[in-house]
Steps between C-alpha positions, in 0.01 A plus 500: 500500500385666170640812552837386561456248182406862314793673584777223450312449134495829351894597647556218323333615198665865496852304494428275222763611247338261186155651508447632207593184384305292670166730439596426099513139574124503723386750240571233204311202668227709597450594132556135371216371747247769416570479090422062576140667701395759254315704793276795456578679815828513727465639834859647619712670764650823427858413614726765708863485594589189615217269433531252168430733202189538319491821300726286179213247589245750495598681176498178322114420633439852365622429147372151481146694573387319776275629779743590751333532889709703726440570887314857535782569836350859622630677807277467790290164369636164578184363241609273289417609177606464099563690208476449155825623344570621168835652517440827644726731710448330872441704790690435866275287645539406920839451597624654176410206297412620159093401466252609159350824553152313407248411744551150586289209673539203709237248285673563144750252592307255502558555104860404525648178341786521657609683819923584523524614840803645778636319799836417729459176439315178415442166588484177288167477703383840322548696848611841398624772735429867394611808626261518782151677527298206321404762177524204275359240726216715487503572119477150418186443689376633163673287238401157353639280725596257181699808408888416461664746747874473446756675739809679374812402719853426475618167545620547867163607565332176490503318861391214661264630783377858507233619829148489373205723619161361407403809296867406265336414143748225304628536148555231235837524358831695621727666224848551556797594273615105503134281505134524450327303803195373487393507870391147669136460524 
């Protein structure tokens, strides 16, 4: 069932004519709710072609000088672990997804005050449904589990009922271009 939910999400996602709009719009709230937090360190995905944008996000973190955690994503290792990123050149990271050329670890994340993470979809539960291959299941083994751990969607992306596994780790609040939802506890 997960695999079919995969592929009907992202053709959806490469046909979504208002994207760049809708990344502005996430992009904004996301910056609103961190500026109300004043965090130390942001842990991030690296965004690629079509998943909700984070590099604007990510340049911003940069300026703001924050302690920006990115996942270390090397070919052949399926280890969870983080970078600290401080604006340099990436390097193409497993499945071409740019990752920091520094040597990461899974325990620094535990650092994070706020985790923005990928997904297909979400839940008002908190159920989140990646892209398969549990790497962030995993990863947040690691973090604080007080941690906020919001998930980027688009609207359309938030469903009623998604299959659970009992490795799946929940996140807090969903962001999409129209809301901010605070997941049901």
């Amino acid at each position: 069932m997960k695999p079919a939910l995969r592929a009907d999400i992202e053709a959806r996602r490469h046909s979504t004519i208002l994207r760049d709009e809708h990344d502005g719009l996430r992009t904004s709230q996301v910056l609103t709710h961190l500026q109300a937090m004043n965090p130390h360190t942001i842990a991030c995905y690296v965004s690629v072609d079509p998943e909700p944008d984070t590099l604007t996000l990510l340049g911003e973190l940069h300026q703001w000088g924050l302690t920006i955690l990115l996942p270390c994503l090397l070919p052949g290792s399926r280890t969870p672990l983080w970078s600290r990123w401080a604006g340099e050149p990436m390097i193409s990271g497993w499945g071409g997804i740019p990752t920091p050329s520094t040597k990461g670890t899974p325990d620094v994340l535990s650092q994070a005050d706020v985790i923005i993470m990928p997904g297909l979809a979400g839940t008002l539960s908190g159920a989140r449904l990646g892209t398969g291959g549990g790497w962030y299941d995993q990863a947040l083994l690691h973090a604080n589990p007080k941690t906020p751990r919001w998930l980027l969607l688009n609207d359309d992306e938030v469903v009623d009922a998604l299959p659970q596994d009992i490795w799946d780790q929940p996140v807090t609040d969903l962001v999409t271009e129209k809301r901010w939802i605070v997941v049901e506890s």
